[in-house]
N, C-alpha and C positions, 0 to 999 in steps of 0.2 A: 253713926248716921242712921237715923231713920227710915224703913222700908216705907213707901207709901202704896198702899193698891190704888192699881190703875183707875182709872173712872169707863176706860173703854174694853168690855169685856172679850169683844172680836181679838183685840190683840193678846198675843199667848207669848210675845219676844221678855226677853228678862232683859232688866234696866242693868245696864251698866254706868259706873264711874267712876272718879277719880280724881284727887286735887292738883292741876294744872300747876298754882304758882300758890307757896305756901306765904303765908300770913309776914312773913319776913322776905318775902320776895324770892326763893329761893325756887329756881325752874326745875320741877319732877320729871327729868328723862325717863327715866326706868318706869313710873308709872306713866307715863302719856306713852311708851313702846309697847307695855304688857296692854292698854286699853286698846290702843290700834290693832295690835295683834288679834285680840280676841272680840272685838268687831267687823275682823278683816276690812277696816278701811283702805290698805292699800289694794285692794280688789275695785276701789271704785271707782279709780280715775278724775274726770274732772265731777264725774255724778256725785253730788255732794253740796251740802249748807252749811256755812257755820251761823248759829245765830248765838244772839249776847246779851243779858240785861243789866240796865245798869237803873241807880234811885238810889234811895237817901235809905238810910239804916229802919232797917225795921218797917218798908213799906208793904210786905207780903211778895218780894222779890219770886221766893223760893217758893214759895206757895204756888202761887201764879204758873209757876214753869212744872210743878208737881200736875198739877191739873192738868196744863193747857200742852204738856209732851211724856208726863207719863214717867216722869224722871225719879228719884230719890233724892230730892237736895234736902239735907236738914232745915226744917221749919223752926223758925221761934216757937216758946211754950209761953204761953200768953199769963199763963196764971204764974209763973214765976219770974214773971214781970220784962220789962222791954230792954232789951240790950241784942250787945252782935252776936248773930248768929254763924253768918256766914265769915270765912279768914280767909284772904286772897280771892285766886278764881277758883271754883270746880267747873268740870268739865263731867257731861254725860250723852251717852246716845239716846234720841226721843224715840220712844216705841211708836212702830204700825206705821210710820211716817216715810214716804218715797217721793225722791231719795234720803238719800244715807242723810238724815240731819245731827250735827253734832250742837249743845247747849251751852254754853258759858254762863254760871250765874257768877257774878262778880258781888266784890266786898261790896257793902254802902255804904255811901256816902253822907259826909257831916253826923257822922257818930265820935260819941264823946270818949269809945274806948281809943282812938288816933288823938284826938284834941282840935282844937282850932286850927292849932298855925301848921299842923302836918297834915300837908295835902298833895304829897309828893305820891305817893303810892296811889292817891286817886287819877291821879293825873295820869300816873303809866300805865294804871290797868285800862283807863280809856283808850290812850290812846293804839294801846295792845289792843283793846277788844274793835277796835276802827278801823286795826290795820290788815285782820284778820277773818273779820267779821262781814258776813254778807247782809244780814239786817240786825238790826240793832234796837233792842226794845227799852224804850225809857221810861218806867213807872213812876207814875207823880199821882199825889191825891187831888182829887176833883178839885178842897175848894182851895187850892192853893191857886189855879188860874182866875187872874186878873190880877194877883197881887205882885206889889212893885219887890216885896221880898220873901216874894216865897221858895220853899226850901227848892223848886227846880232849876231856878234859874244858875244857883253858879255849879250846879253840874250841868247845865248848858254852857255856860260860858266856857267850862271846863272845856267841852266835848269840842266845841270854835277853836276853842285856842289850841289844843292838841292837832285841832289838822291842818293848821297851818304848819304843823310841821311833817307833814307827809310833802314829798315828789310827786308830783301826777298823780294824787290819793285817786282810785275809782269811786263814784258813784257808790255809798249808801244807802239802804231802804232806814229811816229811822220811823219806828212804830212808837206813840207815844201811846202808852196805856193808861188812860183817865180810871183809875181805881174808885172803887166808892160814891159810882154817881147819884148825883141827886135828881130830883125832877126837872131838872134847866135841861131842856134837850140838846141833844149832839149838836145840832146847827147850828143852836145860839154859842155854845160852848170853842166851835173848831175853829171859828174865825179868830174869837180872843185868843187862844192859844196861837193863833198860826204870827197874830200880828206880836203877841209877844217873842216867840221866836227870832219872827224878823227883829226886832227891836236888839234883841240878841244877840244877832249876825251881824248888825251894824256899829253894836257897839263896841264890837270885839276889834284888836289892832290887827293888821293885816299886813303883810309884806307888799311890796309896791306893785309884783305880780298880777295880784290878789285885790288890790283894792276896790277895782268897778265887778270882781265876780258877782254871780248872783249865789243864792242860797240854792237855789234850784239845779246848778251844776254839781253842787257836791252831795246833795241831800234829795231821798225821795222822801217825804214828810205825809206819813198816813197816821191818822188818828181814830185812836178806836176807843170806847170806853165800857167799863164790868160795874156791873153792883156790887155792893159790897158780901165779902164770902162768909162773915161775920153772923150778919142782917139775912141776906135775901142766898143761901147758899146754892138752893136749888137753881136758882135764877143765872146767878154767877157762873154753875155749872153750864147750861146750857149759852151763855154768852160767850163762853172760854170754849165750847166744843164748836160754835160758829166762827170763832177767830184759828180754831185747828184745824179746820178745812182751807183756809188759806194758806198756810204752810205746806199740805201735798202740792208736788210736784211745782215748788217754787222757782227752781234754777229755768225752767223753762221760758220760751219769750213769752213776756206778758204776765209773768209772776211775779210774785212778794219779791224775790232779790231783785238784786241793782244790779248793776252793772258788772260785769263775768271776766270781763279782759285780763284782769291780774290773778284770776284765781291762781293757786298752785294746786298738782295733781296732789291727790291724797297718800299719796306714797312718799311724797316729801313736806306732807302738811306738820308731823314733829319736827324734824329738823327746821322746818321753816319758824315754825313758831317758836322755837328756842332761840334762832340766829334774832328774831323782831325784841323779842323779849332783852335780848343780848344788846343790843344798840340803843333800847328805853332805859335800862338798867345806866347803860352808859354816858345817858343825857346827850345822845348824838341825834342828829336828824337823819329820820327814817326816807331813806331814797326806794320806795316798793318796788318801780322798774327794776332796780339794780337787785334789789333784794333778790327779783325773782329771780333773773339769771345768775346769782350766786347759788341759790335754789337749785335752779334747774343743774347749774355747773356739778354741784356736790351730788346728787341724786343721780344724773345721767352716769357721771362715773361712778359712784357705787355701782348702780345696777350693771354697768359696763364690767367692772369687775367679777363681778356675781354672775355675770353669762359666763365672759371668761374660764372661771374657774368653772362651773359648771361643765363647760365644751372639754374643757383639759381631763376631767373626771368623769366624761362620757364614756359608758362601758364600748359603744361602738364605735366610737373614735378610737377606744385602747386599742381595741381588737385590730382595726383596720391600722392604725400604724404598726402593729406588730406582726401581724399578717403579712405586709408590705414589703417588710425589710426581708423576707428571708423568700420571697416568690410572688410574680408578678399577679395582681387582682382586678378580675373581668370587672368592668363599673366601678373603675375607684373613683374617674371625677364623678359621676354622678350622685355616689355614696356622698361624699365627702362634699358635694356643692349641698347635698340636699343637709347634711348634719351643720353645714355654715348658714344656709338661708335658714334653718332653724331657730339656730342661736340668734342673731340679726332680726330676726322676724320675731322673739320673745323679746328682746330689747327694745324695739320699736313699739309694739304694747304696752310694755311696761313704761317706758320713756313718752310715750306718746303727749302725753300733756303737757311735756317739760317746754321752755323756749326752743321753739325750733333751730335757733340759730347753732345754742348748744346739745341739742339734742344729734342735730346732724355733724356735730365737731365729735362728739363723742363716740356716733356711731364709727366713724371714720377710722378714731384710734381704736375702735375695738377691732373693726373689719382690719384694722394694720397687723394690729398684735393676734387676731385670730389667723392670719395669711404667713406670719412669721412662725408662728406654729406648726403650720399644716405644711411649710415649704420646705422643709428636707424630707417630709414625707412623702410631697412631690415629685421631689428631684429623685429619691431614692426610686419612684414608681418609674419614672420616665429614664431614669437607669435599666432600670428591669427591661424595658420595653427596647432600649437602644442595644442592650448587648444580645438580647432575645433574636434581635432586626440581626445585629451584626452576624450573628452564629450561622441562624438562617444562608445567610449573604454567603457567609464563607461555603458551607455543606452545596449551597445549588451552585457556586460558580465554580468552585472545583467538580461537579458532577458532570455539569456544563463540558467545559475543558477535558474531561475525562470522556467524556460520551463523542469527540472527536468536533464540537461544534468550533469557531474561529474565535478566537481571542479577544476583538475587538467586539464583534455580537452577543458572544456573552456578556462582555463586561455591559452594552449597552442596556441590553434586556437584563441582566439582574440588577442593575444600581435604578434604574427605571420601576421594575418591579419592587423591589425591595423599600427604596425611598417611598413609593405609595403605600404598601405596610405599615410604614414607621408613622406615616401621615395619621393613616387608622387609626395607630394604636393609641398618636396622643389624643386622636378626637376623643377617644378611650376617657383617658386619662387625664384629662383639661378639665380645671374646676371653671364651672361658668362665671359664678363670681369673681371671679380672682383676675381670669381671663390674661394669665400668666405669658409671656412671651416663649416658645417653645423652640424659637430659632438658632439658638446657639445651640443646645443639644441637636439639633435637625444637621447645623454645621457641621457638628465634632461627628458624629454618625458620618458624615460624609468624607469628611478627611479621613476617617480610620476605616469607611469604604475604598477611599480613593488608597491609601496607603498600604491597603492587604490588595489592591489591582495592583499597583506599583511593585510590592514585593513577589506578588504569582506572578505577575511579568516579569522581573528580573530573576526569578527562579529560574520560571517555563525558560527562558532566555537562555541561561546558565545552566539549562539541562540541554539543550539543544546546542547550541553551542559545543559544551562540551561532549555531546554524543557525536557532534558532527567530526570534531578533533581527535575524539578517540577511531572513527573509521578512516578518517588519513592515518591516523598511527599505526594503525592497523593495516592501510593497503602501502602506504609508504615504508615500512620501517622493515619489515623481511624482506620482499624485495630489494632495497637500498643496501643492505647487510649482504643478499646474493652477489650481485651486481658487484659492487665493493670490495669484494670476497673473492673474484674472479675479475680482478680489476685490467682492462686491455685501452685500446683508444677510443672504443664504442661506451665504455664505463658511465662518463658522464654525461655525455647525450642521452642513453637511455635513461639516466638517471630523470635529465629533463621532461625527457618524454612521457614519465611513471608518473614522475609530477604534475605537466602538466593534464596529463590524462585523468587522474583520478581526483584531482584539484576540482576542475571542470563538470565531474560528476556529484563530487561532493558539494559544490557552490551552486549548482542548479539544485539540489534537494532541498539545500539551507534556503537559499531563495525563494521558493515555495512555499517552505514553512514559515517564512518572516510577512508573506502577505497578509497571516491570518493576526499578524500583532500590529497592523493598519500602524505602521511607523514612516517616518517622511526618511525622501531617498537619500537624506545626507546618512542619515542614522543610519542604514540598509549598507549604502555602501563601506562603509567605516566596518560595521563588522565583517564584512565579504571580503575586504584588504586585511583587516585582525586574521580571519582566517586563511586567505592566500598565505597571510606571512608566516602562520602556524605551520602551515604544511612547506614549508623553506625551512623553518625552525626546530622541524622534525628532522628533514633531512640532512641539515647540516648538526642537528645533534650525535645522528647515528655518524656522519661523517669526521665528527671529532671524536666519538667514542673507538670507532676503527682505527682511525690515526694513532691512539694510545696504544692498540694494539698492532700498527704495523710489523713490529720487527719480529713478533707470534708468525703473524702472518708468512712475511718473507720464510721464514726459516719452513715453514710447511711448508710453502711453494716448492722452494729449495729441495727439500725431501721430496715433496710425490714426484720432480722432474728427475730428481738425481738418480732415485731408488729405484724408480719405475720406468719402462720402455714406453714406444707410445701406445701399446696395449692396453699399459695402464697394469703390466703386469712387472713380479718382481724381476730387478735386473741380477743376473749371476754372472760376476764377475770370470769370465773364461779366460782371462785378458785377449779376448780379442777386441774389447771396447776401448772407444777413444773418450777415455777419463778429460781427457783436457776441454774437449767439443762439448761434452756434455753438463760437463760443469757451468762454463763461459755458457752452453744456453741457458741450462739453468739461472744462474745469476744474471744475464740478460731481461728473463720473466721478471725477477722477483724485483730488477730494476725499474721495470716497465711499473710494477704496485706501488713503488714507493715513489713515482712520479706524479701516477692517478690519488695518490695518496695526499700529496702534500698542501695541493690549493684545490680550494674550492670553482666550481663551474656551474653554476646550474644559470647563470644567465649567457643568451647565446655568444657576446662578443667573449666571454672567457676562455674559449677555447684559442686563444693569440697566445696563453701562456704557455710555451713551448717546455715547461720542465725537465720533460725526457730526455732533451738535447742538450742541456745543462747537464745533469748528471749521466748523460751517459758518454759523454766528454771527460768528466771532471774522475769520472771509475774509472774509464778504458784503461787494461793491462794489454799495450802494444810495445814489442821493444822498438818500434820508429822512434829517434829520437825528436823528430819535430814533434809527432804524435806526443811524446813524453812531453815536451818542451808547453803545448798548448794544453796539453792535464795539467801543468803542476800551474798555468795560468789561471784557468778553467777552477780548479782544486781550492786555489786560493781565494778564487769570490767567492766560494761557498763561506767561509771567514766571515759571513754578515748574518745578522739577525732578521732580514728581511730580503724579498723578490722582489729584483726588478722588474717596476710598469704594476706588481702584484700588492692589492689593498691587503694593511695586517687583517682586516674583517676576514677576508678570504685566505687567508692563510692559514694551513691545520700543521702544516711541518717547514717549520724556519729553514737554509740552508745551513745554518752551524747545526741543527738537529739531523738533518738527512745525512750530513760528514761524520757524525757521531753515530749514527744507527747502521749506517755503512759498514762501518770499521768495526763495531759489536758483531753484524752480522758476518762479515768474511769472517775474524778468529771463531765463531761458535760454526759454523759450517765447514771449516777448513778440517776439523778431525773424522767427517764423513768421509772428504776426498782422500784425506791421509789411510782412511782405512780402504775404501775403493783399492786406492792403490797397493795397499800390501796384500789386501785378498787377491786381487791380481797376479801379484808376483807370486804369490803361496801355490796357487793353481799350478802359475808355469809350471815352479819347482817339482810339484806331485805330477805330474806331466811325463816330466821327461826323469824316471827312476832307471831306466834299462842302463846298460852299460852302453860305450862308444862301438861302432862296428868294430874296431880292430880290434878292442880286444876280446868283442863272442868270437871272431877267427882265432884269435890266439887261441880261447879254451877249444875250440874243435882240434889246432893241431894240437896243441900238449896236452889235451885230454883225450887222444882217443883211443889209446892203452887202456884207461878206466872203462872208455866206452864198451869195447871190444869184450873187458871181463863182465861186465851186465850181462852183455847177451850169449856168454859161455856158460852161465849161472842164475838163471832165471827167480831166485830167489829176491835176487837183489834188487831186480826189478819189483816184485811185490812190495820190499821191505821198502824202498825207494816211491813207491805209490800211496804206501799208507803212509809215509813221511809226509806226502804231496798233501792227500788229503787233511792230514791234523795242521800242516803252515797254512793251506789256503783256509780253512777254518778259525784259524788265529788269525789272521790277515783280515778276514771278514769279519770276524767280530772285535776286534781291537780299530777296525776301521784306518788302518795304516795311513793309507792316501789324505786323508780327513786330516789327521791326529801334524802330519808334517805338511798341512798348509799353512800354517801358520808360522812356521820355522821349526828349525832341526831341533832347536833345545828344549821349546816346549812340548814337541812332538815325542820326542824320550824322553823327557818326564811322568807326561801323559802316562804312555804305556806301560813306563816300569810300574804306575801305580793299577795297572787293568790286568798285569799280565798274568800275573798267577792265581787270582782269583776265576778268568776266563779258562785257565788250563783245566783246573780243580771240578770246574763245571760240564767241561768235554769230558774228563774223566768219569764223573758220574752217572753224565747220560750214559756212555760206554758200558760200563756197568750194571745198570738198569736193563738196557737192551739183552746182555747177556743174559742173567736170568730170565729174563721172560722167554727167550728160545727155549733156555733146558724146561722150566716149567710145561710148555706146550708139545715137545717132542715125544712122550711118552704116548699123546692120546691121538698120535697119528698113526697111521696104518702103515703097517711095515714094511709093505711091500714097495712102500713110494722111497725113492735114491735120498739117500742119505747126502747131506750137502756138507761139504769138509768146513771143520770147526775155523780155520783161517777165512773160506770164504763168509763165513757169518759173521763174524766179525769185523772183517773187511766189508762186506756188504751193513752191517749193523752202521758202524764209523762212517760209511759214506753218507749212510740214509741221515745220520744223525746231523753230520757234518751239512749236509745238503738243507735238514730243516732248520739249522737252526744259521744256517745263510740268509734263507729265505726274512727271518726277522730283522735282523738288524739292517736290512736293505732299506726295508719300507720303513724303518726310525731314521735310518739315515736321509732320508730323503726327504722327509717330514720337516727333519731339524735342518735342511737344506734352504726346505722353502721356507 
């Protein structure tokens, strides 16, 4: 292709082009993408012209558009002779021209390199260049007008017949360029033309639509004419730079184009004119309406697409979803409405000149699919913001409750306070676009308010409660255990009384604290009866735990009455006590425990259940035989498993249990009385060791020969002293009286086993004593009386015998008590 310089020097733009549809018909995507790209046509919106020329082979088509926009079409070379130049359409942009004008120079027509009979590809690039084209320039030579065959006429006919097959074709400018005029002036010239025209319109077949149209609806019909570029070149030039000032600013009202309504934006002007090209190829009829919103359809979604992905690979969209997930973000709906009106606001520029109808369908799916995006990044925000609220919620209503305020104001003033937070946060956080419903999270926040009040209720409740149950167990349960423990007729009345006393204390506190949980009085009094019954359920627990231990009991009773005086001190059987009296009281008491023992009382008519009088009927040891007669009556109802008039609820000891714990307790206490009794008798016996009177008379008289020699013989009287001394000595420390209260035979056993080891030990001391006088007699002064070796000894033995009395007295007495 030939460069051609410009003719207008002002302009500095470089020509671009490119061949549209090649000589075989074959449509150049790739090149009409790379020409759009590098004119940035789709920068221009609906600003833009397409113009098109069309004529017969070899009329100076290409020429004409070289001049008259500045173009590079290849020119015929005249000196090697007339043939085609141009193959298909080219396509180029016209320098220095605003707006954007794009050129069409199309093949020509009735050249011999197609033939005669192939007039198929004329026929399509026409009506391509009709369908696409906003003016349309037709070059014909001067003197062909007037003639009935000159070469214009059937690319007129052509140009008729093609638009009959457009839908609603819009308004064309067709510019006829009278090439080569002569001296016949325009005037004379435009009427012949126009009336051949019409002649043209009329002769053309017409759909039944179509038949009364005029030429004037589908056609603006201006006629211009040039000298020839040949002949008069200068001349030419300056008539081709006056027809290029009608081209500025054409699309405008009142300009060169035609009618504007079906334009398509420039951003789908390739695809468009490949789908036109597509349905001429096809030999279908061209519907433009339809075309365009197929147009518009295909372009709005691409570009919808292309926002799309755009927004998804937006650095501050990453950022901001990523950011999101792991901690709540101050202005996320704002951030995030302003990167959506964004997107939506470049789609609408870009989209702007498509059919509105689909322009705003397509917005719609993107504003879907952009909303489907951004919504668990949403929901994850307004997550953030709900558990944020909740945390909150939880920290002030437990500080609340903590800091002593009422249960019911708290919960008011925080779910009050709090829900307006949550309110905030999503004003926060609400894309205005989207304008999202927020109510269900505002719900669940409330239910998982309402349900952590519910559970700090039922806590706070369940702390109270149970603190209030633990201070009955606590004033109830040692006491109850005293009381019980010392069980008489007053037992279970005071019991009542403990109960109701501290019941009454406790249920006024609980009641106080339950006004602060603003609960209705059924609810208030329901736990007040839970608790009255608690403190019954205490007491009758301690009172079945004691019942388990009655027959413990009994028997210690038994002991501290039997053992102990009413001093409370121990008893020492001297036998002058009445073993019998005190037994029978003894077990009288311990009758009286296991009467208070057996049925419960803590409501006031219980006390009708006479049990005492049962069992102490049914034990009586009387030898009256009627007395026997009505025990062994008495004895035998106890043969049941249950009290009469007495509920089992209230029963802690059946009567077959009380005739069984009886019988246990008499044999386990009966070896006390058994021993009472023999210490008793042991006593007497060590009592009474002296001889009968008659016979210390007897030894007076038939002793009083020996008597008489004593006191003849004064010796015998010492020797008979210190006998005295070493037996009472033995006597004292062998403990004699002790050793035979128990009986004779283990009383000499005892001692054979003490007695010679006791002996062996007098002797020693004795011993001892003796040296220590000789050691000290040397360093006495001499003149002090000498004391006779028998008295020191004698006096030694006493002292000895004297100290070591003194000990086993105080063992013995120890081991006494």
């Amino acid at each position: 292709m030939a460069k051609i310089e410009c003719a207008y020097p002002a302009s500095y733009e470089k020509c671009c082009s490119t061949q549209l549809i090649d000589g075989d018909g074959m449509f150049n995507v790739a090149g009409i993408e790379n020409f759009m790209k590098e004119i940035k046509l789709s920068d221009c919106g609906l600003s833009y012209a397409v113009v098109s020329i069309m004529g017969p082979q070899s009329s100076g088509k290409s020429t004409l558009l070289n001049n008259l926009f500045c173009t590079d079409f290849k020119e015929m070379d005249a000196f090697k002779g007339r043939s085609q130049t141009t193959k298909g359409i080219w396509m180029a942009k016209c320098v220095g021209i605003e707006p954007c004008t794009l050129v069409m120079d199309l093949e020509g027509t009735d050249g011999r390199e197609r033939g005669e009979d192939d007039t198929a590809f004329e026929k399509q690039s026409a009506l391509f260049a009709l369908a696409i084209s906003d003016i349309v320039l037709i070059n014909m030579w001067c003197h062909d007008i007037g003639r009935e065959q000159a070469a214009n006429k059937p690319l007129l006919k052509t140009v008729f017949q093609v638009m009959m097959r457009l839908f609603s074709p819009r308004k064309t400018t067709m510019l006829f360029v009278i090439r080569d005029k002569t001296k016949t002036p325009l005037e004379n010239l435009e009427p012949v033309l126009r009336g051949d025209i019409q002649k043209i319109w009329d002769s053309v077949p017409k759909p039944d639509a179509h038949k009364e149209t005029l030429l004037s609806e589908f056609f603006i019909v201006e006629v211009v004419a040039l000298s020839s570029f040949e002949e008069k070149e200068e001349q030419f030039k300056e008539q081709v730079a006056t027809l290029r000032e009608r081209f500025y600013h054409s699309i405008a009202p009142g300009g060169l184009a035609g009618d504007r309504r079906g334009v398509i934006p420039a951003s789908g002007f390739c695809f468009s004119a490949q789908e036109i090209w597509k349905i001429i190829k096809e030999n279908k009829d061209l519907d433009l309406p339809a075309h365009k919103v197929m147009v518009a359809t295909v372009r709005c979604e691409e570009i919808a697409n292309e926002k799309y992905d755009s927004f998804a690979r937006n650095m501050d969209w990453c950022q901001l979803e990523e950011a999101v997930t792991s901690s709540p973000i101050h202005g996320f709906g704002k951030k995030l409405n302003s990167l959506l009106t964004t997107c939506l606001s470049e789609y609408d520029a870009e989209a702007t000149y498509f059919d509105e109808g689909v322009r705003s369908a397509k917005q719609k799916q993107l504003q879907e699919k952009l909303f489907q995006l951004v919504q668990p990044t949403f929901q994850i925000a307004l997550g953030h913001i709900r558990s944020e609220i909740l945390d909150k919620f939880k920290e002030a209503f437990d500080k609340a409750l903590n800091g002593g305020e009422g249960f019911s104001s708290a919960t008011n003033k925080c779910v009050e306070s709090y829900m307006a937070q949550f309110d905030e946060g999503c004003a926060d956080v609400v894309i205005e676009i989207a304008n999202w419903d927020t109510s269900k999270v505002r719900e669940k926040l409330r239910r998982d308010i309402d349900a952590h009040v519910t559970s700090v209720r039922a806590s706070k409740l369940s702390e109270l409660v149970s603190s209030n149950k633990e201070k009955l167990k606590e004033a109830l349960y040692g006491p109850v255990e005293t009381l019980l423990d010392g069980a008489n007729s007053d037992t279970w009345p005071s019991i009542r009384k403990l109960a109701n006393r501290e019941t009454e204390l406790v249920v006024s506190e609980f009641s106080s604290e339950l006004i602060r949980f603003d609960m209705d009085e059924e609810t208030k009094k329901s736990m007040i009866m839970n608790l009255q019954d608690y403190a019954k359920g205490v007491i009758e627990a301690k009172a079945k735990e004691e019942a388990g231990r009655v027959l413990i009991r009994m028997k210690e009773r038994f002991m501290t009455l039997f053992s102990h005086d009413s001093d409370s001190m121990p008893r020492i059987w001297t036998g002058k006590e009445d073993i019998r009296a005190i037994n029978n009281s003894a077990r009288s008491a311990c009758l009286k425990l296991l009467s208070v023992m057996t049925v419960i009382r803590l409501d006031e008519g219980d006390d009708i259940y006479d049990i005492e009088k049962i069992l102490t009927v049914a034990f009586a040891e009387s030898s009256n035989n009627s007395v026997k007669n009505k025990s062994i009556t008495t004895f035998e109802s106890l043969a049941s498993s249950t009290w009469e008039q007495v509920p089992p609820s209230k029963t802690l000891i059946t009567p077959v249990q009380c005739k069984s714990l009886w019988r246990q307790f008499k044999m386990e206490t009966e070896y006390s009385v058994s021993q009472a009794i023999a210490a008793q008798e042991a006593n007497n016996r060590s009592n009474n060791w002296l001889p009968p009177p008659w016979a210390i008379i007897a030894l007076l008289i038939l002793g009083f020969n020996e008597f008489m020699t004593l006191l003849r013989n004064p010796l015998y009287i010492g020797v008979i002293f210190v006998v005295y001394l070493l037996v009472k000595a033995l006597w004292v420390q062998l403990d004699i009286a002790g050793e035979f209260r128990n009986g004779a035979l283990p009383g000499i056993i005892s001692l054979s086993s003490k007695l010679v080891p006791i002996i062996m030990n007098i002797i020693r001391k004795l011993a001892e004593e003796g040296q220590g006088n000789a050691t000290n007699n040397p360093r006495r002064n001499p003149s002090k009386r000498v004391v006779p070796a028998g008295n020191v000894t004698s006096s030694s033995a006493s002292s000895s015998v004297t100290s070591s009395t003194n000990r086993p007295d105080y063992s013995s007495s120890s081991k006494y008590e």
